[in-house]
PDB file of the backbone (N, CA, C, O) and the ligand in Angstrom, with CONECT records:
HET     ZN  A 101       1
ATOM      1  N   UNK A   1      -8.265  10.771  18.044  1.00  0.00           N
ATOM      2  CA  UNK A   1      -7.216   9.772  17.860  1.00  0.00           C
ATOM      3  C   UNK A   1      -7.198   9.310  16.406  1.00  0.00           C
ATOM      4  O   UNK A   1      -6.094   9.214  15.868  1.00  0.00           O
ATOM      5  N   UNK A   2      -8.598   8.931  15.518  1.00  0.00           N
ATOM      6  CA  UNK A   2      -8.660   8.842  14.123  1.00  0.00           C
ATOM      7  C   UNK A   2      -8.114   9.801  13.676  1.00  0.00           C
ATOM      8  O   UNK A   2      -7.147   9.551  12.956  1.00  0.00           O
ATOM      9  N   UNK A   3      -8.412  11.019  13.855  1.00  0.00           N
ATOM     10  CA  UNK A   3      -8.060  12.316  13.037  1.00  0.00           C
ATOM     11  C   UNK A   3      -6.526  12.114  13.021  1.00  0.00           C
ATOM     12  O   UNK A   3      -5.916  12.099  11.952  1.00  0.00           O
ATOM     13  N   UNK A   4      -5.918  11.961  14.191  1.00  0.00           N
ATOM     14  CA  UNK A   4      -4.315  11.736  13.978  1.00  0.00           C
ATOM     15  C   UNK A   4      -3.208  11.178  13.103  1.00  0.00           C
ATOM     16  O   UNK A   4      -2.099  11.494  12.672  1.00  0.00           O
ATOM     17  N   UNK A   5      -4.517   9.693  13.048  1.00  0.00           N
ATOM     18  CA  UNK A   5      -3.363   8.674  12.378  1.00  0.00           C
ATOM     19  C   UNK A   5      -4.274   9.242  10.947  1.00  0.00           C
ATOM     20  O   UNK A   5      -3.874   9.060   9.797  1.00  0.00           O
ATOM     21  N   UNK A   6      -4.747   9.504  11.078  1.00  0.00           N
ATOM     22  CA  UNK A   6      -5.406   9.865   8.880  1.00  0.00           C
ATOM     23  C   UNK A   6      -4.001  10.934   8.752  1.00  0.00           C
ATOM     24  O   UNK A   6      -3.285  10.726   7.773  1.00  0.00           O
ATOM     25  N   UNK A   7      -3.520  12.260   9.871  1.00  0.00           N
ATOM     26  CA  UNK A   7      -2.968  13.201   9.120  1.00  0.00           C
ATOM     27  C   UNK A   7      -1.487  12.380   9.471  1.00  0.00           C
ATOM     28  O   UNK A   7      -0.440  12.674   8.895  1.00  0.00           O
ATOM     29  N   UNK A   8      -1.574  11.458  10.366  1.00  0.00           N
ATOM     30  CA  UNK A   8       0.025  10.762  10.133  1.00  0.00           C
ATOM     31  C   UNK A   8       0.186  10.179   8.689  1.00  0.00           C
ATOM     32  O   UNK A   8       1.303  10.200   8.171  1.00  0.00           O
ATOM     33  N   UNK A   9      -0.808   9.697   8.071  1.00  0.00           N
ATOM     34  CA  UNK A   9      -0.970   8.733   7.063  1.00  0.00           C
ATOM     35  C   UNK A   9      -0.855   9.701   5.895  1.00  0.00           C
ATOM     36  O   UNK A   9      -0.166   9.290   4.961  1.00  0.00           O
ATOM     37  N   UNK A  10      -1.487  11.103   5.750  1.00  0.00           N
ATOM     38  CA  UNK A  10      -1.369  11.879   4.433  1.00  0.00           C
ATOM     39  C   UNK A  10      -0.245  12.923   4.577  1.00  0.00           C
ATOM     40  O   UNK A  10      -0.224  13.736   3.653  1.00  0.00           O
ATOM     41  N   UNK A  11       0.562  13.060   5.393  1.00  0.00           N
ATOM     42  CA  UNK A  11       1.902  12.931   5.917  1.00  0.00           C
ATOM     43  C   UNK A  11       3.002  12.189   5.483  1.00  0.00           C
ATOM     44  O   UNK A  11       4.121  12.502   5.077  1.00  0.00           O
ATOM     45  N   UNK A  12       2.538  11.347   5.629  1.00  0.00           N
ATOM     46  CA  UNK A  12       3.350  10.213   5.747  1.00  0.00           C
ATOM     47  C   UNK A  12       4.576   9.902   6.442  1.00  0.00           C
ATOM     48  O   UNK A  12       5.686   9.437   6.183  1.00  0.00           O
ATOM     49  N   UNK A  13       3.779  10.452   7.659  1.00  0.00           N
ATOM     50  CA  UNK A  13       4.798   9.950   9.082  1.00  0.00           C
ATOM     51  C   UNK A  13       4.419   8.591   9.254  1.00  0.00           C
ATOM     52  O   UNK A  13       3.367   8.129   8.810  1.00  0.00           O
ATOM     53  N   UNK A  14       5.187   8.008   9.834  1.00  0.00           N
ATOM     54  CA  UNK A  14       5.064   6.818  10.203  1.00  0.00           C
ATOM     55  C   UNK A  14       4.309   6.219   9.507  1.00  0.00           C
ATOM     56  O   UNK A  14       3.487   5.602  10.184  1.00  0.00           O
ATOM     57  N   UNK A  15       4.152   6.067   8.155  1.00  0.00           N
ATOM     58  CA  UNK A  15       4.067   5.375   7.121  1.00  0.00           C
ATOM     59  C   UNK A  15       4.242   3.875   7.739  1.00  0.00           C
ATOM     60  O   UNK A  15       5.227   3.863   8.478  1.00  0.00           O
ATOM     61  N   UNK A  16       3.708   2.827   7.680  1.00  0.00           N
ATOM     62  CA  UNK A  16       3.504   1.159   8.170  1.00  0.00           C
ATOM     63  C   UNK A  16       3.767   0.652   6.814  1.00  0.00           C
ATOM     64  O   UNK A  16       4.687  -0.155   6.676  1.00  0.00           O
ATOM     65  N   UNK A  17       3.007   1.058   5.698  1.00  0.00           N
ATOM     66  CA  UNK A  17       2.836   0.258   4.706  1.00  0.00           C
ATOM     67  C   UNK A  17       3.385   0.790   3.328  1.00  0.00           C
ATOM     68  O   UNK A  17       2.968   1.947   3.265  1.00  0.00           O
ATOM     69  N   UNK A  18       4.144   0.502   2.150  1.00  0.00           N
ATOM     70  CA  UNK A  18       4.464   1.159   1.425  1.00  0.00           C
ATOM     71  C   UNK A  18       3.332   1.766   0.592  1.00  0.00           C
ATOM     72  O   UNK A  18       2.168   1.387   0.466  1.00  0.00           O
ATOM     73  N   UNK A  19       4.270   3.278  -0.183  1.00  0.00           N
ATOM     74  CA  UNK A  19       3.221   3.408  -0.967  1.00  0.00           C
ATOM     75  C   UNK A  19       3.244   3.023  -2.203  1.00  0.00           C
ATOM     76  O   UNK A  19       4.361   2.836  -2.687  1.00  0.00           O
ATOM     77  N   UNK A  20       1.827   2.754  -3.216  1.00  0.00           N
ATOM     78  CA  UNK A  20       1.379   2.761  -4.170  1.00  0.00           C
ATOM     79  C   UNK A  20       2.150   2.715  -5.265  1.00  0.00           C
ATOM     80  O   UNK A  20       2.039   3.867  -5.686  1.00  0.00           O
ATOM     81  N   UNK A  21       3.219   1.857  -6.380  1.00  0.00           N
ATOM     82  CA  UNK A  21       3.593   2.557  -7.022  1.00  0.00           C
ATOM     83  C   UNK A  21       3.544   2.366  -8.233  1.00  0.00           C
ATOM     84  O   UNK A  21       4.578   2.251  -8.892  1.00  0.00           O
ATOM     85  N   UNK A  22       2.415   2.299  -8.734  1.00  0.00           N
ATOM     86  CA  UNK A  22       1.108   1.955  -9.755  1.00  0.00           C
ATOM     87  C   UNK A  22       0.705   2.947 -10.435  1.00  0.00           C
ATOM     88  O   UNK A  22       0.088   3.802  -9.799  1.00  0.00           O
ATOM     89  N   UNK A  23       0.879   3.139 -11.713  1.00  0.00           N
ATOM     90  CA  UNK A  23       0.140   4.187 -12.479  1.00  0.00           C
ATOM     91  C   UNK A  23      -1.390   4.189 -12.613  1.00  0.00           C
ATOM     92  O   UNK A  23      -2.106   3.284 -13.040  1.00  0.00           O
ATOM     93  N   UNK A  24      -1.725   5.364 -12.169  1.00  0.00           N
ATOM     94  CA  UNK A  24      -3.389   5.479 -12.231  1.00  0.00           C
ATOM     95  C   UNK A  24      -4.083   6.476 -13.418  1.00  0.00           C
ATOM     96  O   UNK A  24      -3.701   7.622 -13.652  1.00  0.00           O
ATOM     97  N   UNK A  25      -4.971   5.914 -13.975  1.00  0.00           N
ATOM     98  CA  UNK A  25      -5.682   6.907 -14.824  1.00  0.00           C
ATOM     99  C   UNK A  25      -5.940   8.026 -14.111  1.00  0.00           C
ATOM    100  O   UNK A  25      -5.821   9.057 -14.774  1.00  0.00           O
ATOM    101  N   UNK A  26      -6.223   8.154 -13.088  1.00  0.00           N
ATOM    102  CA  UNK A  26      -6.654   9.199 -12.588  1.00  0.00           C
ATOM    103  C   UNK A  26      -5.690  10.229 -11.880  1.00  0.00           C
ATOM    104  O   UNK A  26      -5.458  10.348 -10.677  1.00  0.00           O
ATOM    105  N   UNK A  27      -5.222  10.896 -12.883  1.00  0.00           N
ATOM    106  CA  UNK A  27      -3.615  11.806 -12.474  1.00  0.00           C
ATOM    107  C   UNK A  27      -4.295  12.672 -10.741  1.00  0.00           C
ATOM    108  O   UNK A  27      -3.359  13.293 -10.238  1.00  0.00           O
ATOM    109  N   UNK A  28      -5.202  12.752 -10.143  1.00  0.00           N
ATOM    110  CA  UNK A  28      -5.694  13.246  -9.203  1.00  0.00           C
ATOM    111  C   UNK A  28      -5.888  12.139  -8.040  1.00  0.00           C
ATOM    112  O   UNK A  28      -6.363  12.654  -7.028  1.00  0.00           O
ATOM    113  N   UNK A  29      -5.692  11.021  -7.945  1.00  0.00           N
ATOM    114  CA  UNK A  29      -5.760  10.807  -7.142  1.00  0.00           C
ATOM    115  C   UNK A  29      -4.573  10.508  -5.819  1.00  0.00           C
ATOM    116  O   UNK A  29      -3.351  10.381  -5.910  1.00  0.00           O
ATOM    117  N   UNK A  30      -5.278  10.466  -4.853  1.00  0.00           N
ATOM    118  CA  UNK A  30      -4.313  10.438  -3.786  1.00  0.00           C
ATOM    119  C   UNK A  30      -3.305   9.727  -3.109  1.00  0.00           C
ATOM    120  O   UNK A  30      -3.661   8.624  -2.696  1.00  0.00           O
ATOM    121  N   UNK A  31      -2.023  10.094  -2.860  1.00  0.00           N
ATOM    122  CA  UNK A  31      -1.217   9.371  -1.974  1.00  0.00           C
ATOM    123  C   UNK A  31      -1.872   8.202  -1.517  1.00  0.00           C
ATOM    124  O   UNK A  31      -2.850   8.417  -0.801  1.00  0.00           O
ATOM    125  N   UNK A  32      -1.619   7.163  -1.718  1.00  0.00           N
ATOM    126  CA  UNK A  32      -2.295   6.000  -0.777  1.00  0.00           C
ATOM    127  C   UNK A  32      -0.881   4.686  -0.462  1.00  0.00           C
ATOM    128  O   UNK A  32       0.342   4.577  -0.547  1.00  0.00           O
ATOM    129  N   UNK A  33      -1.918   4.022  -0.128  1.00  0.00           N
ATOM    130  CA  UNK A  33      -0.547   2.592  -0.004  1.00  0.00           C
ATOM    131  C   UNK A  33      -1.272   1.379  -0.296  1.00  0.00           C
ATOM    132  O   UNK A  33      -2.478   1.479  -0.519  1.00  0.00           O
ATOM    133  N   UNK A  34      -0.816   0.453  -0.322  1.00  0.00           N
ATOM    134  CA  UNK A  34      -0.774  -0.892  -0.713  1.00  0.00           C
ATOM    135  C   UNK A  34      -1.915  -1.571   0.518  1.00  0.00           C
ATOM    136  O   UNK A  34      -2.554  -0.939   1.359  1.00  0.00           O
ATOM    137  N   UNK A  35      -1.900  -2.766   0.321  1.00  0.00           N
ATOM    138  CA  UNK A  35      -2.686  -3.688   1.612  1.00  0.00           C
ATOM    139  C   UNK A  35      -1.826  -5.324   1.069  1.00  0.00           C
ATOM    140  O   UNK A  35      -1.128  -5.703   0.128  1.00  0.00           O
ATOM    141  N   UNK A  36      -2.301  -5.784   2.089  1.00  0.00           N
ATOM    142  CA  UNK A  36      -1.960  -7.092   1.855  1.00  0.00           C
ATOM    143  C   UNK A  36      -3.391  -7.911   1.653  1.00  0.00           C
ATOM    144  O   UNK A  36      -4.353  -7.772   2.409  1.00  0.00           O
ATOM    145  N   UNK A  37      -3.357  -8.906   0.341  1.00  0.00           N
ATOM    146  CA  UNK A  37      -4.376  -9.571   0.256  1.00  0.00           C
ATOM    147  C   UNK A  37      -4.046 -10.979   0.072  1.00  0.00           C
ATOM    148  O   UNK A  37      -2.853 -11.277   0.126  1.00  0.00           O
ATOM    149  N   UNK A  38      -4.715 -11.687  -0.090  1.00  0.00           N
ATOM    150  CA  UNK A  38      -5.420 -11.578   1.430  1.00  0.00           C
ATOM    151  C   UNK A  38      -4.598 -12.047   3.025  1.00  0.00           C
ATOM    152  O   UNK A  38      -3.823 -13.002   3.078  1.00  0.00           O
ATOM    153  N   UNK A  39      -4.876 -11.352   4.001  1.00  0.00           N
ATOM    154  CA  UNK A  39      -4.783 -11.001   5.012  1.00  0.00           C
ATOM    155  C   UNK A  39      -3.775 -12.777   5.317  1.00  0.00           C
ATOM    156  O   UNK A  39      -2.577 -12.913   5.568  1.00  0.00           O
ATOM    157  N   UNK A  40      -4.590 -13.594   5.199  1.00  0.00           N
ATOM    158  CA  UNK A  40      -4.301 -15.373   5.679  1.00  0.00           C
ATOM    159  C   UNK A  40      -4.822 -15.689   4.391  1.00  0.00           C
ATOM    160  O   UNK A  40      -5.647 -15.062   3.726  1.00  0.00           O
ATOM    161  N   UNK A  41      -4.039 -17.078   4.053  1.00  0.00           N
ATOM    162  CA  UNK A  41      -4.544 -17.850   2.878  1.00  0.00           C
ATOM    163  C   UNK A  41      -3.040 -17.812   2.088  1.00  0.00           C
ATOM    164  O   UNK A  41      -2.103 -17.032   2.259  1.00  0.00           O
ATOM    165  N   UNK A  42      -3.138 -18.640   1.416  1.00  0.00           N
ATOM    166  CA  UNK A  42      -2.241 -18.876   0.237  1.00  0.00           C
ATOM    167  C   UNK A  42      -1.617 -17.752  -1.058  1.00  0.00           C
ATOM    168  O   UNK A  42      -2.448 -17.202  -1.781  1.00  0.00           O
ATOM    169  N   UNK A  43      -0.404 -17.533  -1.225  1.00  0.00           N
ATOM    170  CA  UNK A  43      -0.211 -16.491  -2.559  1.00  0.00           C
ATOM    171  C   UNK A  43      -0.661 -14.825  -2.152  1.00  0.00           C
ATOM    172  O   UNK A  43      -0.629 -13.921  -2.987  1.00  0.00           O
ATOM    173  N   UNK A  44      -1.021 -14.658  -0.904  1.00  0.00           N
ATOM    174  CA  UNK A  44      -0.725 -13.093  -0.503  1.00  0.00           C
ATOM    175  C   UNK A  44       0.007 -12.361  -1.180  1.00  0.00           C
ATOM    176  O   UNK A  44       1.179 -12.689  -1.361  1.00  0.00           O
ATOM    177  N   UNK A  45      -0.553 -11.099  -1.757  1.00  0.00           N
ATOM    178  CA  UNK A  45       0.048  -9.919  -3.009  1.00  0.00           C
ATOM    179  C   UNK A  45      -0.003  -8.640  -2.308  1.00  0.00           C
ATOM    180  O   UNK A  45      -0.743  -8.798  -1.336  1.00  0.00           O
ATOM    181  N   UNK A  46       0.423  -7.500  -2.352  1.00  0.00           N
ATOM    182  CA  UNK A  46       0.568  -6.539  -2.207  1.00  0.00           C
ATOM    183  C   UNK A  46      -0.751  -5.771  -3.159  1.00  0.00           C
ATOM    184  O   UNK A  46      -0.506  -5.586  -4.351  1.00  0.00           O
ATOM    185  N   UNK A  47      -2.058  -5.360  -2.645  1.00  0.00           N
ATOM    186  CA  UNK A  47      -2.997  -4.895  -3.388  1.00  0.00           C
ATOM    187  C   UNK A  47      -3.258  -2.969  -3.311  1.00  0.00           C
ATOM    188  O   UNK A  47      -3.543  -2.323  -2.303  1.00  0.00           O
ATOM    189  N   UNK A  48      -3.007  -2.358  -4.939  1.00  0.00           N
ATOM    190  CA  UNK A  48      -3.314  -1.106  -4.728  1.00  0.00           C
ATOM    191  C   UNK A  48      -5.041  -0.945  -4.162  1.00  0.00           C
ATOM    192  O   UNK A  48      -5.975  -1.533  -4.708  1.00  0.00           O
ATOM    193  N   UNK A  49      -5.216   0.210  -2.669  1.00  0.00           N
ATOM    194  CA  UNK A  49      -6.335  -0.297  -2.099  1.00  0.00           C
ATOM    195  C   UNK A  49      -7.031   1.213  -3.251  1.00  0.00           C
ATOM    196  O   UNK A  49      -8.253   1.113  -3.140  1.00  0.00           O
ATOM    197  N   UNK A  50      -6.853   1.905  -3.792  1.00  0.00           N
ATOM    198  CA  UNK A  50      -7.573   2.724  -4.936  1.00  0.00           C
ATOM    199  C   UNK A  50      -8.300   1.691  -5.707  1.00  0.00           C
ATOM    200  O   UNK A  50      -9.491   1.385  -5.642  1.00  0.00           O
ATOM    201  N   UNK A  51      -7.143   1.104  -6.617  1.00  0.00           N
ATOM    202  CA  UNK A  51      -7.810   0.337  -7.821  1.00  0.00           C
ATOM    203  C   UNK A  51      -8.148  -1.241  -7.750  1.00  0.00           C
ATOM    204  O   UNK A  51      -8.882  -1.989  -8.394  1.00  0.00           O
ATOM    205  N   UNK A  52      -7.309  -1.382  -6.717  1.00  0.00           N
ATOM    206  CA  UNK A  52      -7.413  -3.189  -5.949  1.00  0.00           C
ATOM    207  C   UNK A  52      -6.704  -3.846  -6.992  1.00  0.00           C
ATOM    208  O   UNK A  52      -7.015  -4.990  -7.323  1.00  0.00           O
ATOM    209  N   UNK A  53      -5.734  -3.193  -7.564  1.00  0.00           N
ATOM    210  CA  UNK A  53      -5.047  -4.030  -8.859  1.00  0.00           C
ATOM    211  C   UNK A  53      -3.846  -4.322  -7.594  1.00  0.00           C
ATOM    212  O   UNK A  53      -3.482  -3.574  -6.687  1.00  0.00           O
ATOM    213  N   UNK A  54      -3.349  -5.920  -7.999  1.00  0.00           N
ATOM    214  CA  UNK A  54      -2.476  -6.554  -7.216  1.00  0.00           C
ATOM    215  C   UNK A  54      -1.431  -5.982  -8.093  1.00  0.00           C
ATOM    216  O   UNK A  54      -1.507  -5.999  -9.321  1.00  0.00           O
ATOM    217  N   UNK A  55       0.237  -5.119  -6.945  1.00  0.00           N
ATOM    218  CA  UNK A  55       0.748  -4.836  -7.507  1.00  0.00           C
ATOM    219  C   UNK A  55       2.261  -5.689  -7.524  1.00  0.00           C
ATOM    220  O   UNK A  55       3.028  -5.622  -8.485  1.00  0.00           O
ATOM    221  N   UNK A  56       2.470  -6.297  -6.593  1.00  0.00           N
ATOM    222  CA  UNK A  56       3.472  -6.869  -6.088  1.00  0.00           C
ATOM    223  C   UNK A  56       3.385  -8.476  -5.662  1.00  0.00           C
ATOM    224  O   UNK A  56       2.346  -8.734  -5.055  1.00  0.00           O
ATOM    225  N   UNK A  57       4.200  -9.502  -5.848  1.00  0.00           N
ATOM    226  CA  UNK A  57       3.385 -10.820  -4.643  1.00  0.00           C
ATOM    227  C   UNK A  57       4.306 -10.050  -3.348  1.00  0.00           C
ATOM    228  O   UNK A  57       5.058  -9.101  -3.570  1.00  0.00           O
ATOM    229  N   UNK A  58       4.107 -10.607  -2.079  1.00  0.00           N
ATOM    230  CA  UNK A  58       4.188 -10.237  -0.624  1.00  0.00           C
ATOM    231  C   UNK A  58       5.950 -10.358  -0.575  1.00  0.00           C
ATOM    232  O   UNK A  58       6.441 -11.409  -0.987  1.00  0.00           O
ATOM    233  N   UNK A  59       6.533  -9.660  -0.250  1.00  0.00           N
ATOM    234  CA  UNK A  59       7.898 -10.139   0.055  1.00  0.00           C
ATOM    235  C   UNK A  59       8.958  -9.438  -1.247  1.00  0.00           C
ATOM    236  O   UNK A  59      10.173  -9.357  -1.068  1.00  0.00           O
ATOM    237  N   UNK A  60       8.372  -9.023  -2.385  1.00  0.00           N
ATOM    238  CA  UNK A  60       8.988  -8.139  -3.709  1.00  0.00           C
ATOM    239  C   UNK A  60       9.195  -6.393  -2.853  1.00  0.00           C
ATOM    240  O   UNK A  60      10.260  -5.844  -3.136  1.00  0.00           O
ATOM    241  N   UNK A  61       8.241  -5.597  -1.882  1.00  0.00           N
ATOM    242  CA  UNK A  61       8.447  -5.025  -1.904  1.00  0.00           C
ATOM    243  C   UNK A  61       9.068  -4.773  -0.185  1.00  0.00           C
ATOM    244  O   UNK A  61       8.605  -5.375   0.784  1.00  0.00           O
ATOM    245  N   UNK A  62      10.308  -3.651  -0.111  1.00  0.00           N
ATOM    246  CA  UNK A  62      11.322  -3.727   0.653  1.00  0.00           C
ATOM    247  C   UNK A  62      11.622  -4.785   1.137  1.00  0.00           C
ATOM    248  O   UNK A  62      11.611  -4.942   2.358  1.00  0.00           O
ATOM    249  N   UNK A  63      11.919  -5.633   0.390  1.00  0.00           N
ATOM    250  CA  UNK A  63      12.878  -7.039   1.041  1.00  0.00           C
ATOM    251  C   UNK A  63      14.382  -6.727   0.721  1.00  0.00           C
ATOM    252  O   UNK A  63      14.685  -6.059  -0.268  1.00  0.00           O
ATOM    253  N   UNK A  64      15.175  -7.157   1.463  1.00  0.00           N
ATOM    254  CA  UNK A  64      16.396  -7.001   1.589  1.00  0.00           C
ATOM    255  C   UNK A  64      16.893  -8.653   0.851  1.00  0.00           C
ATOM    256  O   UNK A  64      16.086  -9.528   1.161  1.00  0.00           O
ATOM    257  N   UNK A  65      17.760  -9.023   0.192  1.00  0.00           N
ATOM    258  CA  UNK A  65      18.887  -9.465  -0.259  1.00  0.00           C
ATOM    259  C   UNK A  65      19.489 -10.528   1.661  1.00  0.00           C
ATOM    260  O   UNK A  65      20.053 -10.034   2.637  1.00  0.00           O
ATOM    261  N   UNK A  66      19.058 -11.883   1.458  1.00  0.00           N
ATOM    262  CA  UNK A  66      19.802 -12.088   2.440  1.00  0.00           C
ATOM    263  C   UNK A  66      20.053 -14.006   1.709  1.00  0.00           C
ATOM    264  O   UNK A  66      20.770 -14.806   2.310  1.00  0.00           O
TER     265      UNK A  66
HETATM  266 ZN    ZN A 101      -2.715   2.623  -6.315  1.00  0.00          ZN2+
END
């Protein structure tokens, strides 16, 4: 069932979370996505989980215009 959602995830089927879109020194590394940090608490950011550099605050990325 792990094995599944890892090859849904490097896939990127059913993708949950956006990905990454952060320049990395490291031209090799992998497809990944974002996290939310922190989880509860105040000022939640969108964190690259490679470099843990906050890339977004919560709500900048796919928010719609309403
Ligand atoms: Zn990243």
């Amino acid at each position: 069932m792990a094995q599944d959602v890892q090859e849904a995830l490097r896939d990127g089927a059913g993708l949950a979370w956006p990905p990454c879109p952060l320049p990395h020194a490291d031209d090799d590394v992998q497809p990944h996505v974002l996290h939310v940090l922190p989880d509860l608490g105040p000022d939640p950011h969108w964190v690259c989980e490679e470099s843990g550099t906050a890339a977004a605050p919560l709500g900048a990325l796919g928010a719609t215009a309403s």
